[in-house]
Structure formats: C-alpha cells, structure tokens
C-alpha positions in Angstrom: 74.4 -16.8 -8.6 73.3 -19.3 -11.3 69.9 -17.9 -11.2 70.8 -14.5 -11.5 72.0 -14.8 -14.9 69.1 -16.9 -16.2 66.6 -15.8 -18.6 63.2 -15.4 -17.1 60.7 -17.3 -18.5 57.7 -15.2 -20.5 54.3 -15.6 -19.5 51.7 -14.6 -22.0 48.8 -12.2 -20.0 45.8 -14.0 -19.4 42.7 -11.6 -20.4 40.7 -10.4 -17.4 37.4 -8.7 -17.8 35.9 -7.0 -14.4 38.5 -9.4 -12.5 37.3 -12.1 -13.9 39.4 -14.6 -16.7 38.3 -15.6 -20.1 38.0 -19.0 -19.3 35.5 -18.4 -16.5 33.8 -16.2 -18.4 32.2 -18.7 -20.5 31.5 -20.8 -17.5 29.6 -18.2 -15.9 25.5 -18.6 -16.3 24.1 -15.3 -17.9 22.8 -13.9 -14.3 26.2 -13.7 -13.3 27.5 -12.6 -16.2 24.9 -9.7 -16.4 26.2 -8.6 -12.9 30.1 -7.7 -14.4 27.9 -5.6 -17.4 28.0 -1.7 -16.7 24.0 -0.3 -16.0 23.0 -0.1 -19.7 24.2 -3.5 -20.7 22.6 -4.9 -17.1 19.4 -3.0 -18.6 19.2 -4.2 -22.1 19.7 -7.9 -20.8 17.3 -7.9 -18.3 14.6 -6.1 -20.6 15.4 -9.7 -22.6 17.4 -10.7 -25.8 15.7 -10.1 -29.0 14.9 -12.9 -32.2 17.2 -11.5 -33.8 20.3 -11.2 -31.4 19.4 -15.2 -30.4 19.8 -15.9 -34.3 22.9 -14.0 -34.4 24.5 -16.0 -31.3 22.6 -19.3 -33.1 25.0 -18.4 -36.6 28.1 -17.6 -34.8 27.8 -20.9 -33.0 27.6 -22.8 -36.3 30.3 -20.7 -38.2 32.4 -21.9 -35.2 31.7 -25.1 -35.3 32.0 -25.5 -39.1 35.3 -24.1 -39.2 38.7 -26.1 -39.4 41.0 -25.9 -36.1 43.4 -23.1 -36.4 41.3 -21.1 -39.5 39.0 -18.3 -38.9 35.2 -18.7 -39.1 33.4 -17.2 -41.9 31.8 -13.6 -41.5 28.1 -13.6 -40.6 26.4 -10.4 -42.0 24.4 -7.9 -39.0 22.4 -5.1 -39.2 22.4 -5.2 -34.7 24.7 -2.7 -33.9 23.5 -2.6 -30.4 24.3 -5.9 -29.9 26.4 -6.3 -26.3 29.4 -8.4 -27.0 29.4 -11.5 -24.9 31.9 -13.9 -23.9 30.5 -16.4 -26.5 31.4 -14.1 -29.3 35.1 -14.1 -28.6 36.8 -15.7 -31.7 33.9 -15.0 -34.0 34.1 -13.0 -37.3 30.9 -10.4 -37.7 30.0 -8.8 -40.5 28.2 -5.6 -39.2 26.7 -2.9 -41.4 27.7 0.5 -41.2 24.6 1.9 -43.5 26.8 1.4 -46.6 28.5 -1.8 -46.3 29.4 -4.9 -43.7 33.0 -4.0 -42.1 34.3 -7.4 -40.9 34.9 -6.9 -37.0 37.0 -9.6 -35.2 35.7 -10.3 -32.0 38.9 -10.5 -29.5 38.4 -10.7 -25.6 38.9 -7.0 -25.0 35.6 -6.3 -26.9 33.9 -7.7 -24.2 30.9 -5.5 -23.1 31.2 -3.2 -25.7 28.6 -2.6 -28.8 29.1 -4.4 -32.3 28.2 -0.6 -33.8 31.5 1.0 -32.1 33.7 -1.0 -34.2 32.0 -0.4 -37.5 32.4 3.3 -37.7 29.5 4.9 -40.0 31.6 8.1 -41.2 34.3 8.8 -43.3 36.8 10.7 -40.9 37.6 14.2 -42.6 41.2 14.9 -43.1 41.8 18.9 -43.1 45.1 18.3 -45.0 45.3 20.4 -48.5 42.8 22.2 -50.6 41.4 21.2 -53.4 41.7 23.0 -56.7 39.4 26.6 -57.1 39.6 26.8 -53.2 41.5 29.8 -53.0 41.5 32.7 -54.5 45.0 32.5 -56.0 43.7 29.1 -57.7 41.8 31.1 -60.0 44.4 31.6 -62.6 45.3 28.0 -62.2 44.6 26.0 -65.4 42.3 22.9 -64.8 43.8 21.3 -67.6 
C-alpha cells in the first residue's frame, strides 16, 4: 500500500532521432549517420560537403568551445540555407540570412535533419485582418486628417 500513495518519480524524455538517442548520435561516424538521413539529405551528403558548409561546422565548433559552461555561444552569420542540420550542431546559435537580415535560429535536437532555410522564414506572413483607409468605397467621405 505504501507504494501506491507515492509520488512517481519524473523522468525527463531522452531525444530520439530515427530510434536512435542524442548521445549516440554524435558517436556515430558520418556513413552511419548518412543512413538515418531521408533520400535528399543521403544525396547531398554523398555528392560531398561544400567549403563553405566545412567552415560553417569549423566556426560553430570554436563558438562552442569559446563559450562559458552554462551561456550560449555567440551567433555565427550564414548565407547556407540548405545546410542539413547535423548532430554536431545541436546547442549551436546560427545566424542565417533570410535575404533581408540574419534571424538567430537555435539549433535544438528536434532540428535534426532538417534545412537551416526552414527556420528562417523569407516572407512576411499576410494578415487578412482589417482594411486600410480608402479601401472601401464608404471610406471615401472619410477625412484623412
């Protein structure tokens, strides 16, 4: 009976991409890890990485490094939206460009085989919401002050 009224402990969930934890994630060498990628990803990586995604991975490693234990690493400017996020990532701050600005994306395990572009959106979404003044026909006789 004692155990019936006990409070059950909480475990946290453990982040699980393809079946696969986090933790092995980064142990994984990049042939296996190009195996859990869906077609296009498996593609891009076995065409090869570019320059410039290799100096990407090169500054995120630094950033990382440089940063104090429990504060966030400094956002490193991109242009590579269609960069494949890879376990490596995870943690990182990256500044990618949506053809106007850098919108700071936070790289959390979730993102994991996704583009950088899909979380930098490039539009301003359109809110059909009121009308503006001289829209209508009735607005006519409205002063614009």
């Amino acid at each position: 009976m004692e155990d019936a009224n006990k409070p059950k402990k909480r475990t946290f969930r453990t982040f699980h991409y393809r079946g696969v934890e986090l933790d092995k994630l980064l142990d994984l060498s990049q042939d296996e890890l190009i195996k859990l990628f869906r077609a296009r990803q498996r593609r891009k990586f076995n065409r090869g990485i570019s320059k410039k995604e290799k100096s990407l991975l090169k500054k995120l490693r630094k950033a990382k490094k440089e940063c104090e234990v429990g504060e966030k690493p400094k956002p490193i400017p991109t242009h590579l939206r269609n960069m494949t996020i890879i376990p490596e990532m995870v943690g990182s701050i990256v500044a990618v460009h949506n053809g106007k600005q850098y919108n700071n994306v936070e790289i959390k395990p979730e993102m994991i085989g996704y583009y950088l572009g899909e979380f930098s959106i490039t539009y301003k979404h359109t809110r059909h919401g009121k009308p503006g003044i001289g829209a209508t026909h009735s607005s006519r006789f409205i002063p614009l002050k």
